[in-house]
C-alpha positions as CSV (number, residue, x, y, z in Angstrom):
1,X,-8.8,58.2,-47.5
2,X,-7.3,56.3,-44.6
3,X,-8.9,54.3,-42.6
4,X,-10.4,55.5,-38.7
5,X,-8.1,53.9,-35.9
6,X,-11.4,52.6,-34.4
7,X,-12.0,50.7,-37.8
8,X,-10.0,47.8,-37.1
9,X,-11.0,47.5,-33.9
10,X,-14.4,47.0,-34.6
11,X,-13.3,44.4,-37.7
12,X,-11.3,42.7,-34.8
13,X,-14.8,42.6,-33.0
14,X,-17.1,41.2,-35.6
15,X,-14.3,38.1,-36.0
16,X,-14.4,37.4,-32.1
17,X,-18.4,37.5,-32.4
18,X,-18.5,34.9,-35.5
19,X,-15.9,32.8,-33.2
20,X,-18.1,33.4,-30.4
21,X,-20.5,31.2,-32.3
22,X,-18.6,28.9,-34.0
23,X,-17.0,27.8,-30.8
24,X,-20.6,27.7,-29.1
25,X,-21.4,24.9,-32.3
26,X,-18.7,22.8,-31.4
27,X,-19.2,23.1,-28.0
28,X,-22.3,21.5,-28.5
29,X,-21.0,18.5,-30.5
30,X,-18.4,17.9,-27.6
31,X,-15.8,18.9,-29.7
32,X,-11.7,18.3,-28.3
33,X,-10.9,21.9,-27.2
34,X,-14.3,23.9,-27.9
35,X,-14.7,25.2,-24.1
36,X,-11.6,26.6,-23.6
37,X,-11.9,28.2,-27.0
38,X,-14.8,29.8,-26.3
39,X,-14.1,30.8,-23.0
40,X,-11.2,32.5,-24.1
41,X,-13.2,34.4,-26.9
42,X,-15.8,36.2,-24.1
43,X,-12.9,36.6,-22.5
44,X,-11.8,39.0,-26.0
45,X,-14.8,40.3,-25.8
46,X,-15.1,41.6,-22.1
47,X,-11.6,42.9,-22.2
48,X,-11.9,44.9,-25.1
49,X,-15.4,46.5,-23.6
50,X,-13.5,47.1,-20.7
51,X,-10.2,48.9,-22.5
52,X,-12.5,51.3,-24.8
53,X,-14.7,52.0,-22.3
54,X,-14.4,55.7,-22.0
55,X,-15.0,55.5,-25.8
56,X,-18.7,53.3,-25.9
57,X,-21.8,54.1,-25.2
58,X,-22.1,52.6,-21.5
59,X,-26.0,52.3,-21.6
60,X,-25.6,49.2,-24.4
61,X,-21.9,48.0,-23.7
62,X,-21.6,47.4,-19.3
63,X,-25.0,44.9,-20.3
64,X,-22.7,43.3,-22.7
65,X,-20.0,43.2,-19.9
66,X,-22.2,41.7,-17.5
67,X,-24.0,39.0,-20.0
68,X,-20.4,37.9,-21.0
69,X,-19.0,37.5,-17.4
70,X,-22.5,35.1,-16.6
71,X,-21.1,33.1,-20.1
72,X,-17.9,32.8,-19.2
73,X,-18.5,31.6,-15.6
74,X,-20.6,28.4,-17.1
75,X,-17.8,28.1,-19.5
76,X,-15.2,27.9,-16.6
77,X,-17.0,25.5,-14.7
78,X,-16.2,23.1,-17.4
79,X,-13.0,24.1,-18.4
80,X,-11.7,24.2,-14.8
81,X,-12.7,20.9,-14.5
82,X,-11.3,20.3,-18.3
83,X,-7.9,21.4,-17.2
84,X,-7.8,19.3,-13.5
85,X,-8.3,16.2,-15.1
86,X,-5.9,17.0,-17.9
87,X,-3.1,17.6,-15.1
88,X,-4.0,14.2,-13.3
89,X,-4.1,12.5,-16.6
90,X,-0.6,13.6,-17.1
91,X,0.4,12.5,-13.7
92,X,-1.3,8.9,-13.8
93,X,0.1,8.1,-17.1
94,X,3.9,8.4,-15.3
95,X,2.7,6.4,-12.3
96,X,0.4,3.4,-13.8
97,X,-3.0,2.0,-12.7
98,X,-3.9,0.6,-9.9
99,X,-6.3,1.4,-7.2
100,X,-5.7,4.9,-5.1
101,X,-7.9,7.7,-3.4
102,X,-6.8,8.9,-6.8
103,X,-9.6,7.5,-8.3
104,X,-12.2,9.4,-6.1
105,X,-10.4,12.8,-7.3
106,X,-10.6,11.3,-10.7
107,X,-14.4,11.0,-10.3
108,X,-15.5,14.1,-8.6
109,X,-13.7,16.1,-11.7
110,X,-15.5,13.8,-14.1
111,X,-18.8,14.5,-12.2
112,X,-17.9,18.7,-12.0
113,X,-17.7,18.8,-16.0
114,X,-20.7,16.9,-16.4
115,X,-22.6,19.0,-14.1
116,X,-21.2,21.9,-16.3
117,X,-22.2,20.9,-19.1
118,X,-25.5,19.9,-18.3
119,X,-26.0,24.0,-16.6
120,X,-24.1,25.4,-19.8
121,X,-25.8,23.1,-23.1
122,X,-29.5,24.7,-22.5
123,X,-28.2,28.1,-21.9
124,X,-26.8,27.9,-25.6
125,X,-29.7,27.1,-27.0
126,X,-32.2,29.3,-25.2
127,X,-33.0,33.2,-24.9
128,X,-30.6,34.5,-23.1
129,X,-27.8,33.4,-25.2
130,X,-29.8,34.4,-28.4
131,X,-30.7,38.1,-27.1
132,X,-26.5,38.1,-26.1
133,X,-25.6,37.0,-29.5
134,X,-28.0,39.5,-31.3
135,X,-26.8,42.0,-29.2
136,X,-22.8,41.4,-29.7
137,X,-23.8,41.1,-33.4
138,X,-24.3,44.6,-34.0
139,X,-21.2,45.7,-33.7
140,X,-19.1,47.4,-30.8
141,X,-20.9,50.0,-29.2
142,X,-19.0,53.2,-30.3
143,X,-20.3,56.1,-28.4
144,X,-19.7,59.8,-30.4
145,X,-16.3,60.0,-29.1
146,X,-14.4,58.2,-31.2
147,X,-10.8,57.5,-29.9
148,X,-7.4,58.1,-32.4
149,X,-4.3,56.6,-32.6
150,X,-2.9,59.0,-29.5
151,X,-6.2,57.9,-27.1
152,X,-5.9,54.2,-28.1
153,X,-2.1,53.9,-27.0
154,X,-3.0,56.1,-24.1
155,X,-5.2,53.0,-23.0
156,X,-2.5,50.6,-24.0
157,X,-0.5,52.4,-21.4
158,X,-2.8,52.7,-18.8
159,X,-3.1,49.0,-19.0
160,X,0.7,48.4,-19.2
161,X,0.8,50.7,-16.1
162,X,-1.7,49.1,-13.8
163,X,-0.1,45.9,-14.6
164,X,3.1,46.9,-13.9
165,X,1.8,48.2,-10.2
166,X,0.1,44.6,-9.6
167,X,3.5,43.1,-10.4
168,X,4.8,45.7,-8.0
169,X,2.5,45.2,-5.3
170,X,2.8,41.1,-5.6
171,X,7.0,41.5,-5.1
172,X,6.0,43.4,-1.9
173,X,3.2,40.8,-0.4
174,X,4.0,39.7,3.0
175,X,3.4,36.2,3.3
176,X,2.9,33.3,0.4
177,X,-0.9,33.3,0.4
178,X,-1.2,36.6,-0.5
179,X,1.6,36.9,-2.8
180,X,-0.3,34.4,-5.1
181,X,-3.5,36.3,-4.5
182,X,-1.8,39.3,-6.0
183,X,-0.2,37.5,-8.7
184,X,-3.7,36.0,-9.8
185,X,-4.4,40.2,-9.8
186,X,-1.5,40.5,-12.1
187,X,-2.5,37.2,-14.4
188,X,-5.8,38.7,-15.2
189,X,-4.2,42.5,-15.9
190,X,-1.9,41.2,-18.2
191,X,-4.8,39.2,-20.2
192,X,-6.4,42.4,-20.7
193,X,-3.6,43.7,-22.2
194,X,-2.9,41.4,-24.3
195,X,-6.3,41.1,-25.6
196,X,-7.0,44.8,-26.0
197,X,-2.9,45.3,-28.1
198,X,-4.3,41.8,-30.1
199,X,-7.2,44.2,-30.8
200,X,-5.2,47.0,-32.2
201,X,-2.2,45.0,-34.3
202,X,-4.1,46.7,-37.6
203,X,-3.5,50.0,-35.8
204,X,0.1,49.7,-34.1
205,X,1.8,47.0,-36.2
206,X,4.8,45.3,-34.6
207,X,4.7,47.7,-31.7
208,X,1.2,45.8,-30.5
209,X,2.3,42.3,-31.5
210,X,5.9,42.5,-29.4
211,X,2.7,43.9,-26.7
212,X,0.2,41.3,-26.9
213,X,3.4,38.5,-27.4
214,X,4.8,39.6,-24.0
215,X,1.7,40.4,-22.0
216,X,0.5,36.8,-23.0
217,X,3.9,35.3,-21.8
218,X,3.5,36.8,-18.4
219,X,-0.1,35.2,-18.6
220,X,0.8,31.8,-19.4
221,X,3.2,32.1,-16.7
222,X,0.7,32.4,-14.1
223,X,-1.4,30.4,-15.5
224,X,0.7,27.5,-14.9
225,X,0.8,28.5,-11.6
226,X,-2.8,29.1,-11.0
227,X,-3.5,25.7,-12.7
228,X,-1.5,23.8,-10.1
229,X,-2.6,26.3,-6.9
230,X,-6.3,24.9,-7.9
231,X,-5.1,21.7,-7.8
232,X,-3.8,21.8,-4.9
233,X,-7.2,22.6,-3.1
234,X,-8.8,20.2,-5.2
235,X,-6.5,17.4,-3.8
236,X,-6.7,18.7,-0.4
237,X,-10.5,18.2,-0.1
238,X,-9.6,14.5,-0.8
239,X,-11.0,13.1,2.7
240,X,-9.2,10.3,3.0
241,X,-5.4,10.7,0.9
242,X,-3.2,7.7,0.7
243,X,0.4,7.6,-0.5
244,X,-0.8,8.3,-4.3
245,X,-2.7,11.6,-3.2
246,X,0.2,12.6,-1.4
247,X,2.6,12.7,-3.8
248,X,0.6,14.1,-6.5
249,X,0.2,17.2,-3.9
250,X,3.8,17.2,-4.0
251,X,4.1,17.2,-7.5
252,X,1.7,20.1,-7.9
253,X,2.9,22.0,-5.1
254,X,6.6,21.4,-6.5
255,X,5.2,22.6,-10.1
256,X,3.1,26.0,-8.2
257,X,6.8,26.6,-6.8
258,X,8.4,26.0,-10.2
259,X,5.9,28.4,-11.5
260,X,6.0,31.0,-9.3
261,X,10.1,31.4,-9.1
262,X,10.4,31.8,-12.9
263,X,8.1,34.8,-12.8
264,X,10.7,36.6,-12.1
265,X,12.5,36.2,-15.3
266,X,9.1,36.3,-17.1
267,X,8.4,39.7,-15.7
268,X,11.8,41.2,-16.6
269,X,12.0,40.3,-20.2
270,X,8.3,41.6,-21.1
271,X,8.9,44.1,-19.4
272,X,11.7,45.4,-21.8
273,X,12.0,48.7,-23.2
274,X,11.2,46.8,-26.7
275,X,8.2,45.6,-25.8
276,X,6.7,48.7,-23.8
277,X,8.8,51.7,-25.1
278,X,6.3,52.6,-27.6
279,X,3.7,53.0,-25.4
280,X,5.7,56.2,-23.2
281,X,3.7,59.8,-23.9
């Protein structure tokens, strides 16, 4: 007998759970990497509730939804942080010691990751986190209507579709600031659907790997530019800036502009008829 398309899928889900808390171990040893690992797993987990949703029984999976985004928001807090000072580590190791406004930057992102950590450590070890993790145990919340292959690539497409309008609508913004807001819309579109065709590769095969591969390239993409747009109103609250701050704005901004010009060329080779032909009616 073969298997039910929804089979995998919910395989896929129990191995995002048991990362779910193996990350959430390491993350309590302070282990290289752990955060962002994690953070990326309820971010699995929320997209995938959010691309079957028509398919689960709402009453148990928009709690999940919800308990995910609060984990994932104490997760960012860090990892945020994580990131900055990874970028301004890179930047001082070109440019040598010495003593700059630099070092105030350097110590307020030291501080915001310590404050994280000190809001996220009790949360994994107390109820809310338990009753979350016994909840996401039990499997993902099929409803009755349990989708086939034809319904799951119809929600591949959709996804494809309203990520392909964001990119639209981002060529067409009027000014710079909201260009970047729009392309932050199309960054988090395209993780979905690269999360939800990661979910399905048992399902689709090649087709959803060529998916996931290009939706995650258009992701990194903008990540890269989100990760220096941040930084760039992190250095800007600097109150005092001297030379050093100054030209590690110009770095970052030089690296947003970098980012954002290339997009272009991202957007045009995911968006191949390779990539996404397989998901047309």
């Amino acid at each position: 007998m073969s298997q039910s398309p929804h089979e995998p899928v919910g395989e896929w889900w129990r191995d995002q759970v048991v990362a779910l808390h193996r990350w959430g171990r390491l993350v309590l040893r302070d282990e290289d990497d752990s955060v962002h690992q994690m953070r990326v797993t309820v971010r699995r987990l929320r997209s995938v509730l959010a691309t079957y949703r028509p398919f689960l029984d709402q009453e148990r999976s928009e709690p999940l939804r919800e308990e995910l985004k609060w984990l994932g928001a104490l997760l960012g807090e860090i990892r945020d942080a994580e990131v900055l000072r990874g970028r301004l580590r890179r930047w001082a190791a070109k440019h040598g010691p010495g003593p700059t406004s630099v070092d105030e930057l350097r110590a307020a992102l030291a501080e915001r990751q310590s404050q994280g950590r000190e809001l996220l450590l009790p949360e994994l070890d107390g109820d809310r986190y338990r009753t979350l993790s016994a909840a996401l145990a039990t499997g993902l919340p099929w409803s009755e209507a349990l989708p086939g292959k034809k319904a799951l690539r119809k929600r591949l497409r959709r996804g494809w579709r309203r990520l392909t309008a964001a990119a639209d609508a981002a060529e067409d913004a009027g000014d710079a600031a909201e260009r970047h807001r729009r392309l932050h819309e199309v960054r988090k579109k395209a993780k979905r659907v690269r999360y939800a065709a990661e979910s399905l590769r048992e399902v689709f095969g090649k087709d959803a790997e060529r998916l996931a591969k290009a939706a995650k390239s258009i992701q990194s993409n903008l990540g890269d530019l989100n990760d220096a747009a941040v930084m760039i109103g992190t250095i800007q609250l600097v109150p005092a800036p001297d030379e050093a701050v100054r030209e590690l704005l110009a770095v970052e901004q030089a690296a947003a502009d970098e980012a954002e010009k290339r997009f272009a060329r991202v957007w045009k080779k995911a968006n191949r008829p390779k990539a996404v032909g397989w998901l047309s009616p």
